[in-house]
N, C-alpha and C positions, 0 to 999 in steps of 0.2 A: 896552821889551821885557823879557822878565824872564828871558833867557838874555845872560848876557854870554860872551864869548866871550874866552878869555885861558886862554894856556900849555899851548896845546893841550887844553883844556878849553871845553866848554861848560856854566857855572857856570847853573844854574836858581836863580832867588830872586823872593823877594816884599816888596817894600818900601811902607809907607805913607806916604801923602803925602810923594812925595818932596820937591814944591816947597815945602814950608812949612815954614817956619825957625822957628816958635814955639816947637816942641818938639825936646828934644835926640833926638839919632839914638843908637838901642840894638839894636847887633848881636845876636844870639843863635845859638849854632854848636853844633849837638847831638851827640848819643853817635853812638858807633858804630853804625852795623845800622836807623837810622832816618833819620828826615828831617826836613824842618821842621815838618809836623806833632804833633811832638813836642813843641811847646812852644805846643799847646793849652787845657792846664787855664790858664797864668797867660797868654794875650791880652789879652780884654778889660780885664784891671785894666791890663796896662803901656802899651794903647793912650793910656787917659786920661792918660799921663807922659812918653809918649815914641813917635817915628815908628821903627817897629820894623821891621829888616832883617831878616830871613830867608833862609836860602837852602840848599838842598841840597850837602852836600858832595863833591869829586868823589866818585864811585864809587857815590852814592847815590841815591836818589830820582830827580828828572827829570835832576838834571844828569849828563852822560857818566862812561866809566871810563875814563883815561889808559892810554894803551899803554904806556907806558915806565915804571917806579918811582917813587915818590916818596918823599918824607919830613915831618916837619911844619914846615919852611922854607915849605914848598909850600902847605902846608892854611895857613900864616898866609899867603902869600901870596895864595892866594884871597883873601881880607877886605881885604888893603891892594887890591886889585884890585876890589873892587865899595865900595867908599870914594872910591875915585881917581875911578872911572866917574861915579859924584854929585858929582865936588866938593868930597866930605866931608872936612874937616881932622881934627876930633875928631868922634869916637865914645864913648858908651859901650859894656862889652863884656859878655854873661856866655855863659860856656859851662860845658857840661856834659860830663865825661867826656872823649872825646876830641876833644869842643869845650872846656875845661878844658887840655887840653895845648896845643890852639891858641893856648888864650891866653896863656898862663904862655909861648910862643914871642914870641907880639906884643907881651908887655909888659918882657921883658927886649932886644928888638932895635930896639921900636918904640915903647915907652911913650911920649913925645912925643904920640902921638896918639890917649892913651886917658887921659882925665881919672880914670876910674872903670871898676872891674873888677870881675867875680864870677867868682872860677871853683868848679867845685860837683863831689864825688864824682868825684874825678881825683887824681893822685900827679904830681910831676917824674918818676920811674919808673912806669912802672904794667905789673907782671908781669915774668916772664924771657922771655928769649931760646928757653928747650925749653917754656915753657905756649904761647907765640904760634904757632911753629912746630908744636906738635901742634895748634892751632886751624884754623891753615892747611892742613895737610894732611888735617885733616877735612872741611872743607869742599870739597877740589879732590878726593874720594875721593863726598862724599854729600852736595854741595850745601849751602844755608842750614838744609831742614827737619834737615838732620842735628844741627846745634847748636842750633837755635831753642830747645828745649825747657831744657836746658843753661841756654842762656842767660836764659831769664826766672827760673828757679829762681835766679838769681844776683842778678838784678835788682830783684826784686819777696818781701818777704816771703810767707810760707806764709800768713797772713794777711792779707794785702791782695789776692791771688789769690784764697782764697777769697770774702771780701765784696766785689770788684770783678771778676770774671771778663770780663765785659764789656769794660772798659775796660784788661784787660790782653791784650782778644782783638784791641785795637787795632792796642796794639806789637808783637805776634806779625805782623801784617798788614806790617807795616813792617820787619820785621825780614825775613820770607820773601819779601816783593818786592827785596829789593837785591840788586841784581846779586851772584854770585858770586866774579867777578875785581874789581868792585867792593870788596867786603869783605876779601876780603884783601890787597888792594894797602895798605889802611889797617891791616890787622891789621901789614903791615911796616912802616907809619911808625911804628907805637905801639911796636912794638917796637923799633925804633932808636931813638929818641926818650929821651934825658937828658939833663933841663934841671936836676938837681939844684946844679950850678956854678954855673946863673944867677940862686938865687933870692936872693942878698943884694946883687945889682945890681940888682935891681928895684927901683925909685921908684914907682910904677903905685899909688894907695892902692887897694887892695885885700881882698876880704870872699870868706875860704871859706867852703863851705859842707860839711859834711861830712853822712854819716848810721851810726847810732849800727851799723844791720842788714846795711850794704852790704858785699857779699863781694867783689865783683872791686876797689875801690877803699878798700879799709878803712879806715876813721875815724882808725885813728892816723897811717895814711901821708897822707890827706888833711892834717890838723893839722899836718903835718911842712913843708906850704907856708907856713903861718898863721908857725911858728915862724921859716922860713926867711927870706920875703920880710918889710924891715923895716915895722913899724906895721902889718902885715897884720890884719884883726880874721879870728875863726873864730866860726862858728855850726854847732852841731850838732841834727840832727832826728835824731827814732825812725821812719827808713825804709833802704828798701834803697837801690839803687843809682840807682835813677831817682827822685831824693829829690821833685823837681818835680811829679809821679805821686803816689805812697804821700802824701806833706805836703803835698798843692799852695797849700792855704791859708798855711802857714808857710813856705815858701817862697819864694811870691808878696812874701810880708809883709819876712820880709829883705831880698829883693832889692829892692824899693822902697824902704823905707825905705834903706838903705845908700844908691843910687843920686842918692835925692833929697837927704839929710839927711848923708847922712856917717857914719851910725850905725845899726848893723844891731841889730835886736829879733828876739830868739826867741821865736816864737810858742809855745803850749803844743802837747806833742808828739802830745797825742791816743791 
């Protein structure tokens, strides 16, 4: 079934071939304000490497929105919760954004069960306490379309907008479908969320990925992981914030490589 049910959540997700042990298992945990359709552009390459876990986070896409608060304890706990459910011992992991803080949670509480990590266009901090809380209370005053626009100008260069309209009329789709109480229930985990104490505990080998254009997660804060966590490697693209989107081919390319080899290649930035 592709609802699991766990912590008062009903978790949506879409996993391939679960039964077959050939290929290693590679979670994927996306941004804010989307869903698992967000990590469209690189499928079919990480199909051919790996049985790819997907799945809505709460508050988003199909799966429910939590009555009660969370924090990102919680959002990792999801993942240890649809791992448990298969059986799965190790995982690979990459996440983005505040699939990025998921992980930078799972790999300093639970590395154990993460051979190999990406996390991409995310901070152990990411914003204050008064940007999060004016966020929130925009939304609970005018809804999602109130910031949608906001937030793809954050997201997506001036440039990638332009020559991709289309495909940025995607994430706008995705962004205006998530629930309200949804999105800000995660706008509070992000905001309570500092894991900057836990990044020289990490053992997780690990590959950021930053981009050069990204406003809500700036490049140098990203890199600040890379520094942090030991042996960590850093790759930097010329995109914005949804580096996966704008670079999808360089990207794609990193996180494969990394995943399989050990060693992350920066593709040309285009």
């Amino acid at each position: 079934m592709p609802w699991l049910e766990h912590d008062n959540v009903r978790l949506y997700h879409e996993f391939d071939d679960p039964h077959d042990t050939s290929k290693p298992v590679l979670v994927l945990s996306n941004s804010l304000g989307t869903n698992l359709g967000m990590w469209a552009p690189q499928l079919d390459a990480l199909r051919q490497h790996f049985r790819v876990l997907r799945y809505d986070q709460r508050g988003h896409g199909q799966t429910s929105v939590p009555e009660a608060p969370f924090g990102v304890a919680q959002l990792g706990g999801d993942v240890l919760a649809l791992l448990d459910h298969y059986d799965i011992d190790l995982a690979l992991f990459c996440g983005l954004s505040m699939g990025g803080l998921t992980g930078l949670w799972l790999a300093a509480y639970h590395g154990e069960r993460f051979p190999r990590m990406v996390v991409s266009n995310t901070a152990a901090l990411i914003g204050t306490q008064q940007s999060w809380n004016t966020r929130i209370a925009q939304v609970e005053q005018g809804g999602m379309a109130s910031v949608t626009e906001t937030v793809l100008e954050r997201w997506f260069t001036q440039g990638y907008r332009d020559a991709a309209p289309g495909r940025v009329d995607i994430v706008k789709a995705m962004l205006l479908s998530t629930p309200d109480a949804g999105y800000n229930g995660n706008c509070g985990a992000i905001r309570d969320a500092d894991l900057r104490a836990q990044l020289s505990n990490i053992r997780v080998p690990m590959l950021v990925i930053g981009g050069t254009h990204d406003i809500s997660t700036p490049a140098a804060q990203t890199k600040l992981i890379a520094d942090g966590v030991p042996g960590a490697q850093y790759v930097e693209l010329s995109a914005g914030h949804l580096a996966n989107w704008e670079q999808a081919d360089g990207y794609t390319e990193a996180l494969v490589s990394f995943l399989t080899t050990g060693v992350a290649h920066e593709a040309a930035h285009g």
